[in-house]
C-alpha positions in Angstrom: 81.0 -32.4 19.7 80.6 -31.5 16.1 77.2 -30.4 15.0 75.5 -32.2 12.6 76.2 -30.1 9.2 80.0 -30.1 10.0 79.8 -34.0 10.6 77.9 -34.2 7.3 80.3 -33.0 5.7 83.6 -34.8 7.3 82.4 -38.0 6.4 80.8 -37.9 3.0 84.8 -36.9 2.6 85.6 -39.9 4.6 83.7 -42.5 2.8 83.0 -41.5 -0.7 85.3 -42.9 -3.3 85.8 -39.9 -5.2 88.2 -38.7 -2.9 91.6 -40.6 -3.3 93.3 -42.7 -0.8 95.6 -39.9 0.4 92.6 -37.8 1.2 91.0 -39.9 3.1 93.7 -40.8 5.1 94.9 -37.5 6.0 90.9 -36.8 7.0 90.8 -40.0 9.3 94.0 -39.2 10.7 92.5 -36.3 12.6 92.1 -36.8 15.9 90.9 -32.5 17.2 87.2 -32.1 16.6 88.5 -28.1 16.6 91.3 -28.9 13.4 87.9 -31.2 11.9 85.7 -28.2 12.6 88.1 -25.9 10.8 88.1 -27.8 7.7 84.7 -28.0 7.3 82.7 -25.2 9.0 82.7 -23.6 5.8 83.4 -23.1 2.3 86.3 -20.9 1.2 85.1 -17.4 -0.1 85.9 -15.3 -2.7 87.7 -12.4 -0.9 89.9 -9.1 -3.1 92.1 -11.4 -4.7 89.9 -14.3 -5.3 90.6 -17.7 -2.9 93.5 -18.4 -1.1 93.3 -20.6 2.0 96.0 -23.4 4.2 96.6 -26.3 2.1 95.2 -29.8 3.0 92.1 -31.8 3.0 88.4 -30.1 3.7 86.1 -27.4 1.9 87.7 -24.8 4.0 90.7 -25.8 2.8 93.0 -25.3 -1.0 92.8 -29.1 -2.4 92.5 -30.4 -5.8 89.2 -30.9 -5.3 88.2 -27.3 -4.6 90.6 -26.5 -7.9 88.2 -28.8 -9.5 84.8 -27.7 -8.0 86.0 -24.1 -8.4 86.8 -24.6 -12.1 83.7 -25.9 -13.4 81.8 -23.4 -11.4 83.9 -20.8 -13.2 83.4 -22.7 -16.7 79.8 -22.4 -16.0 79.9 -18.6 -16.3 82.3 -18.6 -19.0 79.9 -20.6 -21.1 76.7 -18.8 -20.4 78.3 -15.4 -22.0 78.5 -18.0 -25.2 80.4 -20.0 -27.4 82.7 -17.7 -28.3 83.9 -17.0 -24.9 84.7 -20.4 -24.6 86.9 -20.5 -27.9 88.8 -17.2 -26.8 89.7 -19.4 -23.9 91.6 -18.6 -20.4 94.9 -17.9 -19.6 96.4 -20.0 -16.7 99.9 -19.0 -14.8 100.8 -19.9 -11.3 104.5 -19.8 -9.1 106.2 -21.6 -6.9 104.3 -22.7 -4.4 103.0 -26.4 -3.6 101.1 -28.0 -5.8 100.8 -24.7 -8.2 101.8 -26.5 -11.1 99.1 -29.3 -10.2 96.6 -26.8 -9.4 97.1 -25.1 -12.6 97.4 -28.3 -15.2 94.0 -28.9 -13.0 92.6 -26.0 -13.8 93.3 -26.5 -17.9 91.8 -30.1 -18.3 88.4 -29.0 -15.7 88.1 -26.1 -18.7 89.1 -28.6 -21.5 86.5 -30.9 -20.6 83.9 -28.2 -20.1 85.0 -27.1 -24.3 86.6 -24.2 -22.8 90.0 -23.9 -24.2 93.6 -22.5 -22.3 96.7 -21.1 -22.7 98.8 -22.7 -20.0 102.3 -21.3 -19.1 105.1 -23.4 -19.5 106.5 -22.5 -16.5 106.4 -20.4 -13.5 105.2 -16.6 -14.5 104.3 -13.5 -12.9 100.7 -12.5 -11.7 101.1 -9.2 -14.2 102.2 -10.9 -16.9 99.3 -13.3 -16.4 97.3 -10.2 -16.5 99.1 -8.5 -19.5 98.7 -12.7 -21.1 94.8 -12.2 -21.0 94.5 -9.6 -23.1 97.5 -9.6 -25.6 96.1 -13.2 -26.2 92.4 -12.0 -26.6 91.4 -14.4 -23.6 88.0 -14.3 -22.0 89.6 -14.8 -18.7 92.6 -15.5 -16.7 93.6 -17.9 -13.4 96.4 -17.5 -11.8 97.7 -20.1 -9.0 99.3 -18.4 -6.3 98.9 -17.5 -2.3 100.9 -14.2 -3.1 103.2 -13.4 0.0 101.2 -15.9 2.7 103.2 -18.9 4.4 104.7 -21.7 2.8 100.6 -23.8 3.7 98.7 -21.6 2.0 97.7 -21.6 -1.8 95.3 -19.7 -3.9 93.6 -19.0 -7.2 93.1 -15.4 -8.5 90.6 -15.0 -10.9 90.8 -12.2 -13.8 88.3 -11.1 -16.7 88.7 -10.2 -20.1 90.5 -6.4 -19.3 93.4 -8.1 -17.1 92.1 -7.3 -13.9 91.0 -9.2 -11.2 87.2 -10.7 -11.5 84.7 -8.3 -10.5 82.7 -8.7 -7.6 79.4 -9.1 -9.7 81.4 -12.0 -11.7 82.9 -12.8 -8.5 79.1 -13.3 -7.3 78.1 -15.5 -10.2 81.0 -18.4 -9.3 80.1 -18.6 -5.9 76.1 -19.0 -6.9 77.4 -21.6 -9.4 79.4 -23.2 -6.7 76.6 -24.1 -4.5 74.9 -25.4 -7.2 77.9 -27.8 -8.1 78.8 -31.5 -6.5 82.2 -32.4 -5.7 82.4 -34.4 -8.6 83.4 -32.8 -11.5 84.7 -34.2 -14.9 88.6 -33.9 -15.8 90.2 -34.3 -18.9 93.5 -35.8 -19.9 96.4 -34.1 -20.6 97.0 -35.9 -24.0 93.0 -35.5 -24.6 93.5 -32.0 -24.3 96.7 -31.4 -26.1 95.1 -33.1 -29.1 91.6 -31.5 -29.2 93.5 -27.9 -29.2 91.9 -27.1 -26.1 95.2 -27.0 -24.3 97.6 -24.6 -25.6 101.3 -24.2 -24.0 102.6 -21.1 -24.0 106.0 -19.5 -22.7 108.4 -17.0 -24.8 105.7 -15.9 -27.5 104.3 -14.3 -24.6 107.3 -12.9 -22.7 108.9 -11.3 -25.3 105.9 -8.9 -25.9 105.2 -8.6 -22.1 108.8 -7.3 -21.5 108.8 -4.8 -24.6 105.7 -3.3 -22.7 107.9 -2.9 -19.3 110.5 -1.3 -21.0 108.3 1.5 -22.8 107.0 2.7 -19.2 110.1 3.4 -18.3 111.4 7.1 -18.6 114.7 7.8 -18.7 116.3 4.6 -20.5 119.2 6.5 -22.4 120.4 7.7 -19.0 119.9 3.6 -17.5 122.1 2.3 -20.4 124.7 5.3 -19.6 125.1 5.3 -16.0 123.1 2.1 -15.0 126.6 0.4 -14.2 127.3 3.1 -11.2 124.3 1.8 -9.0 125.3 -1.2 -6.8 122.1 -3.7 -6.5 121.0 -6.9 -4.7 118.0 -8.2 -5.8 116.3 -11.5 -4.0 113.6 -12.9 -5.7 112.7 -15.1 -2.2 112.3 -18.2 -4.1 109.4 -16.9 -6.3 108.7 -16.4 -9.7 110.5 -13.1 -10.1 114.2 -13.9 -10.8 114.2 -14.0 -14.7 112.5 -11.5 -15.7 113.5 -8.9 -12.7 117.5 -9.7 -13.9 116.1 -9.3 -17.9 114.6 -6.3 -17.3 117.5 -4.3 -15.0 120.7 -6.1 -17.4 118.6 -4.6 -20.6 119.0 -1.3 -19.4 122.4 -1.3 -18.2 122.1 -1.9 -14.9 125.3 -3.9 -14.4 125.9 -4.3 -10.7 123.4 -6.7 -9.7 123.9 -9.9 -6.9 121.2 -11.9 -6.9 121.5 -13.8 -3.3 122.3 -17.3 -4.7 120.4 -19.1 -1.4 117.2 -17.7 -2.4 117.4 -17.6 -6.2 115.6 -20.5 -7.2 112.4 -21.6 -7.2 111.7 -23.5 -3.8 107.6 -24.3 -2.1 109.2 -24.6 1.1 111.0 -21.0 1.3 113.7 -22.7 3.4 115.8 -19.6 4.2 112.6 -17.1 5.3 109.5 -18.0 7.6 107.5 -16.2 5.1 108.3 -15.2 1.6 107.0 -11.8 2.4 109.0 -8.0 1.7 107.0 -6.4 4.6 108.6 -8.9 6.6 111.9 -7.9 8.3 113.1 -11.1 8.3 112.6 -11.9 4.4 115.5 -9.1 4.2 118.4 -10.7 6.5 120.3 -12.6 3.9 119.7 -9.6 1.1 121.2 -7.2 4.0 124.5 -9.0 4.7 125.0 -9.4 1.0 124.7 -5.4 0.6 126.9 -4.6 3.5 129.6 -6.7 1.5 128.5 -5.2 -1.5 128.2 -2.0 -0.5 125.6 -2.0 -2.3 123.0 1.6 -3.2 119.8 -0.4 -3.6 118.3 -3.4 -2.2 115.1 -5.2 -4.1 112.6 -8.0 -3.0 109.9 -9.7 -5.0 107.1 -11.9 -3.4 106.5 -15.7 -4.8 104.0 -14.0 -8.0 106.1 -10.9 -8.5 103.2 -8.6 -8.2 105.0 -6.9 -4.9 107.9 -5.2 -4.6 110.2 -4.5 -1.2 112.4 -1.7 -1.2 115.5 -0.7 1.2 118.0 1.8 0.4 121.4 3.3 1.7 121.3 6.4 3.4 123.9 9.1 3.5 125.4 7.4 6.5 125.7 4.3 4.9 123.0 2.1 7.0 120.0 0.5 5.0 116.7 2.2 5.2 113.5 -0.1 4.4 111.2 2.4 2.8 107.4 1.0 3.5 104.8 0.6 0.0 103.7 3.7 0.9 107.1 5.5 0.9 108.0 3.7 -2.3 104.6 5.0 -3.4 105.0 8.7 -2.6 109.0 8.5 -4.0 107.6 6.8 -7.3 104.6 9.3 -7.9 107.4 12.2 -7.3 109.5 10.5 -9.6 106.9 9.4 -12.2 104.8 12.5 -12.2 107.7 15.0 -11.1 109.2 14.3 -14.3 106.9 14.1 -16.6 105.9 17.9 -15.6 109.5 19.0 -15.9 109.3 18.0 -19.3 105.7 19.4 -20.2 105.2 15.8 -21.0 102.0 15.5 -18.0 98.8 14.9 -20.3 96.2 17.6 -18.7 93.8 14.7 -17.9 96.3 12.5 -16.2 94.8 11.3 -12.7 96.6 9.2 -10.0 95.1 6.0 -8.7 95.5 4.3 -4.9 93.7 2.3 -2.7 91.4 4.0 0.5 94.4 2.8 2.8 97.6 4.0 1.4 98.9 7.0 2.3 97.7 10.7 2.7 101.3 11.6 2.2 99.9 11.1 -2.2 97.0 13.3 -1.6 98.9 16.3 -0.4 101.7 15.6 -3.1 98.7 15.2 -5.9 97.3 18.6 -4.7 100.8 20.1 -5.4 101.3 18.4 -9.4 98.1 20.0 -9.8 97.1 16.3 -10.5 93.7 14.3 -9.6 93.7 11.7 -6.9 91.1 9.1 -7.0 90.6 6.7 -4.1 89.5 3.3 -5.0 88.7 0.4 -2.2 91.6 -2.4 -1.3 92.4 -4.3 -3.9 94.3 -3.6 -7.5 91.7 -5.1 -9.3 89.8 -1.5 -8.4 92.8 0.4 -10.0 92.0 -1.9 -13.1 88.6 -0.7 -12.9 89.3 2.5 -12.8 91.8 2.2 -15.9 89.3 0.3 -17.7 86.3 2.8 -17.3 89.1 5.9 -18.7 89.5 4.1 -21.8 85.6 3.3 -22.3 85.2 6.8 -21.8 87.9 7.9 -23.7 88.9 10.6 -21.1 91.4 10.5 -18.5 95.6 9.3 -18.9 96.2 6.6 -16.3 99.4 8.3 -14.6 100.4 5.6 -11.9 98.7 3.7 -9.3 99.4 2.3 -6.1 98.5 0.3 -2.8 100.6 0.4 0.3 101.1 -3.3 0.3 103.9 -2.9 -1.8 101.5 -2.9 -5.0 103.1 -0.4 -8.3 102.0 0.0 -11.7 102.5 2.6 -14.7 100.7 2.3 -18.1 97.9 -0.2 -19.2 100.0 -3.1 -20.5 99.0 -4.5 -17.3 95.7 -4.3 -15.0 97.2 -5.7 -11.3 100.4 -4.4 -9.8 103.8 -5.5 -11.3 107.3 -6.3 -9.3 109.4 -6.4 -12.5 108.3 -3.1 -13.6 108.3 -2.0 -10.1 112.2 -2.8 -9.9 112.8 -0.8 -13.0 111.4 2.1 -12.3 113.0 2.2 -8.5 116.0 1.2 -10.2 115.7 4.1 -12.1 114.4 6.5 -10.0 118.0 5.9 -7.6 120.1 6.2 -10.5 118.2 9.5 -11.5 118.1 11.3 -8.2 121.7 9.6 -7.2 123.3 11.5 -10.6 121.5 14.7 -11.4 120.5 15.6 -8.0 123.2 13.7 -5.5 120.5 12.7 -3.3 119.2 9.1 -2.1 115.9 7.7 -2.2 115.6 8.6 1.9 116.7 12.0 0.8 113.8 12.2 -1.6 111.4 11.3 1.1 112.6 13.7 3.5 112.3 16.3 1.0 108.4 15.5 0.4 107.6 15.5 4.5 109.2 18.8 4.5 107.1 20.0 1.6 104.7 18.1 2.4 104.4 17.2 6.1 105.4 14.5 7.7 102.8 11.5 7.4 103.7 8.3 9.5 101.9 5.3 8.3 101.4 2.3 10.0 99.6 -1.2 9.5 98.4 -3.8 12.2 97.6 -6.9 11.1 95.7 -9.5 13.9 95.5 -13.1 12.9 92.5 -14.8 14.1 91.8 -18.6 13.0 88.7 -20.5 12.6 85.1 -19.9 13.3 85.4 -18.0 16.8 88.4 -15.9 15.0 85.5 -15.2 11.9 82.8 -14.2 15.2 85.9 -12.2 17.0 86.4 -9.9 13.7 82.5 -9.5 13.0 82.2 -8.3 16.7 85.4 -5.9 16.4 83.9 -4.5 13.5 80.3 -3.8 15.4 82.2 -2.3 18.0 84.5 0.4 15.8 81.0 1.1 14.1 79.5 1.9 17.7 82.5 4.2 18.7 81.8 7.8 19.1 84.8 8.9 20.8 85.3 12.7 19.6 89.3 12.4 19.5 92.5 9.5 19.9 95.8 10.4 21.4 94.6 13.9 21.6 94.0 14.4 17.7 90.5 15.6 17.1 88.2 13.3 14.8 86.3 15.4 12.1 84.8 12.5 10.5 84.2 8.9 11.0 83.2 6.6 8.1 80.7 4.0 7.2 81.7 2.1 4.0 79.7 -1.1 4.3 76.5 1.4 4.9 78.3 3.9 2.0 77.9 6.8 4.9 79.7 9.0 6.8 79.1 11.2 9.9 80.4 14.5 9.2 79.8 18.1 11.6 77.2 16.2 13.7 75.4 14.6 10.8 75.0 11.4 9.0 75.5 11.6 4.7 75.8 9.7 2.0 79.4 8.7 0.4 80.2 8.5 -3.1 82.0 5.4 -2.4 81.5 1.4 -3.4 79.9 -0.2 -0.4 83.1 -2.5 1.5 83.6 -3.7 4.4 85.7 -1.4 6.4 85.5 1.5 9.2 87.1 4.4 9.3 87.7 8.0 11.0 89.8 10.9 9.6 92.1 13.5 11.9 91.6 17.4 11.6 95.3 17.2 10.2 94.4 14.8 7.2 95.8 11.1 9.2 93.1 8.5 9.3 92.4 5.3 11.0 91.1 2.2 8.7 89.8 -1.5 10.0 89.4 -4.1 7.3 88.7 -7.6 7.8 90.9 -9.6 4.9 88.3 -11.1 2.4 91.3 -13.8 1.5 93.0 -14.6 5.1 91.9 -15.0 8.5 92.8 -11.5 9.6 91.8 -8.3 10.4 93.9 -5.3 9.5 94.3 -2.0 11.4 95.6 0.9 9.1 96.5 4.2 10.5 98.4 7.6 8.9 99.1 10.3 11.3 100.7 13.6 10.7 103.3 15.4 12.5 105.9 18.2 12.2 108.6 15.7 12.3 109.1 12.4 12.4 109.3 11.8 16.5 106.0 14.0 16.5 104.2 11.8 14.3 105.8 9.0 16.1 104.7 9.8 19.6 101.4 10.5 18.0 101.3 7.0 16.8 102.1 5.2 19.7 99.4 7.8 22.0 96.4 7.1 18.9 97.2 3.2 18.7 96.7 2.9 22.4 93.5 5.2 22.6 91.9 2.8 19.4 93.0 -1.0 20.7 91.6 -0.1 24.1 88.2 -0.2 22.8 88.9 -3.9 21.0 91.8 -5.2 23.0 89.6 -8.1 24.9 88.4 -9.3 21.6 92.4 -9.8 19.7 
């Protein structure tokens, strides 16, 4: 039987006119006090990326409603930082998902009718050039309507401030106390009302034009692209996103000839009829792109998610069979290639410093030791790479070399403050072409090359779906249970540390200290050998995510490792996934 809050809340939703017909049909339809319990145990949450949540009818759902309710919370702290925050105005993109388009007109005419004005794409964009929008436009703010990589039912709305990155968790703070001060019913204006009173302003090439000239100057090697970029054979799918345009702009303007785009997933499509989830990690997002390269032959094979912040990678091997490199291979071949060059040609500024998130790779930090380059950790999320960007250039000390998150997130240069596909297919674009003709070597042989300089560092993430309010209890007592652990090894690799992140401590050589580290929630324990072990709950989805590196002296080493340290860790938390 539902409890009395949760009824509450179902039939104010029911019976009150403000919520159309359609609404309130779907809502009546329901016939599982569970599926009615899920919609309205909760509110949705600001998590890393803002709010993204399954599509349909509830407060713990994505609805028009929650657009609207979220808006005029988010108007509310644009307008108490003044009136000229509201006149340099927001900047709203979204993709291709359901109802993005809706969402985002949505989001204008809640702003409009709050006097806050927007510069509204014309059509589907990018989540970086969203975030390169914001401040080439001068905006205050940014919204961008997407669900990223997640399943065709979820949507989302990432929130951005006024240096392109994603809203701070203090701002963050300040829309969710505005939120539970604000009713459902919130004021909307027209389209035409807006249009008229300036408050809505469309926007489309005047803004890609100057985004794109920012891509191309990050990219190194451009008179060798226009030269030889016709020898590379590519196939690029965009998996029905937002990504096609300006990933084909960006690769044809530098001479990259050879490129199939796979026709069934070229256009725009909400459904993603040809994957079960428009996702690059996902092996099965790749099976059309694969049979077109085996015709092709092709050297290179590139994937964008829906937003074209993330970029998928595979690559030929010297006997001919497609490797998919993971984000943080693509990571570690990048940084070679980025920062490799860059000291070749005395051309490394002596206060450049290399950015990542606390779960990528420690492949980076063995690779940064030997540039003679800093490597700062930062926690999930690229908004904390923005940060970090942000807080050089207020400081006016330290040159942003390249950042990176192992869920397929790249960026180079400050044009942008989240991670960027398009760029992100340049520069591996590039980076095959260069190693291919100067150096005869793949992109598999550049990343054998770093484990045997390097050591060889097998990373590997675990993600556990758990729905619902029990799912939300499940994860909270996962988390109390890792924090409890005090085994001293896992699959026979001695632990030298464990760490406390939502505390900000760690327990190193038999003693409890303080880390110089934002307080997040997440639990971790590092190996003698430098691998490590990570538990995050999402703060978007309803997931918990296992992250572990391990080092070996080759790869079936650091595979049997893997398999020996992911047995000894679930056995402690198996009864509870």
């Amino acid at each position: 039987m539902l409890n009395k809050e949760i009824n509450d809340r179902y039939q104010q939703w029911l019976s009150s006119p403000y919520f159309d017909e359609d609404t309130r049909a779907e809502l009546a339809a329901l016939t599982d006090e569970k599926e009615i319990e899920d919609r309205f145990y909760c509110d949705l949450e600001f998590g890393t990326g803002g709010m993204r949540g399954m599509l349909g009818a509830g407060t713990n759902r994505m609805n028009i409603y929650l657009i609207r309710r979220l808006t005029a919370s988010f108007a509310r702290v644009i307008a108490d930082h003044g009136e000229d925050a509201k006149q340099r105005g927001v900047a709203i993109a979204y993709d291709s998902r359901r109802f993005s388009e809706e969402f985002a007109l949505e989001t204008a005419l809640v702003l409009a009718a709050h006097g806050i004005k927007s510069y509204l794409f014309s059509s589907l964009r990018s989540t970086p050039e969203l975030s390169f929008t914001i401040r080439y436009m001068g905006a205050i703010a940014g919204v961008m309507v997407t669900a990223s990589h997640n399943p065709k039912e979820y949507n989302g709305y990432k929130v951005y401030w006024e240096d392109g990155a994603q809203l701070p968790p203090a701002q963050a703070d300040k829309i969710m106390e505005k939120m539970a001060q604000c009713g459902w019913d919130v004021p909307v204006l027209s389209k035409d009302e807006a249009l008229k009173s300036g408050l809505l302003q469309m926007v489309g090439k005047d803004v890609d034009d100057p985004y794109m000239s920012c891509v191309q100057e990050q990219l190194l090697h451009p008179k060798m692209d226009q030269e030889k970029g016709g020898s590379l054979k590519i196939v690029y799918t965009p998996l029905h996103g937002a990504g096609r345009v300006f990933v084909e702009r960006i690769l044809a303007d530098n001479g990259f000839s050879q490129v199939f785009t796979v026709p069934e997933q070229a256009q725009p499509d909400s459904e993603f009829s040809t994957v079960k989830v428009p996702n690059p990690e996902d092996s099965g997002a790749w099976e059309l792109a694969l049979r077109y390269a085996e015709e092709q032959q092709a050297d290179l094979l590139l994937a964008t998610d829906p937003d074209s912040d993330r970029l998928g990678v595979q690559c030929r091997d010297r006997d001919g069979k497609y490797q998919h490199l993971t984000g943080n291979q693509v990571g570690a071949v990048l940084a070679n290639y980025i920062i490799g060059s860059q000291k070749a040609e005395n051309l490394l500024p002596e206060d450049g410093i290399m950015l990542q998130s606390i779960v990528s790779t420690a492949l980076t930090e063995k690779m940064a030791e030997g540039f003679g380059v800093p490597l700062k950790k930062v926690p999930v999320g690229f908004k904390f790479i923005g940060e970090q960007i942000k807080k050089m250039e207020e400081a006016g000390k330290g040159s942003f070399l390249f950042g990176f998150e192992e869920s397929l997130g790249y960026l180079k240069g400050t044009y942008a403050r989240d991670k960027d596909a398009i760029l992100g297919a340049a520069l591996v674009a590039e980076a095959a072409l260069y190693y291919k003709t100067t150096e005869g070597k793949t992109l598999p042989d550049v990343l054998e090359d770093l484990f045997e300089t390097y050591g060889y560092f097998l990373d590997e993430q675990v993600a556990c779906t758990l729905m619902g309010k029990d799912g939300k209890e499940r994860i909270g007592k996962i988390m109390e249970l890792l924090s409890a652990d005090d085994r001293s090894s896992l699959g026979g690799q001695k632990i030298v540390s464990r760490e406390y992140y939502g505390q900000g401590r760690q327990l190193k050589d038999g003693r409890l200290q303080d880390m110089d580290f934002p307080k997040v929630n997440i639990v971790g324990l590092t190996f003698e050998n430098g691998g490590f072990i990570k538990a995050r709950p999402s703060g978007t989805e309803p997931k918990i995510r296992f992250y572990f590196c391990i080092a070996g002296t080759c790869k079936q080493d650091a595979e049997e490792k893997l398999e020996k340290t992911k047995k000894d860790f679930f056995s402690a938390i198996e009864h509870l996934l």
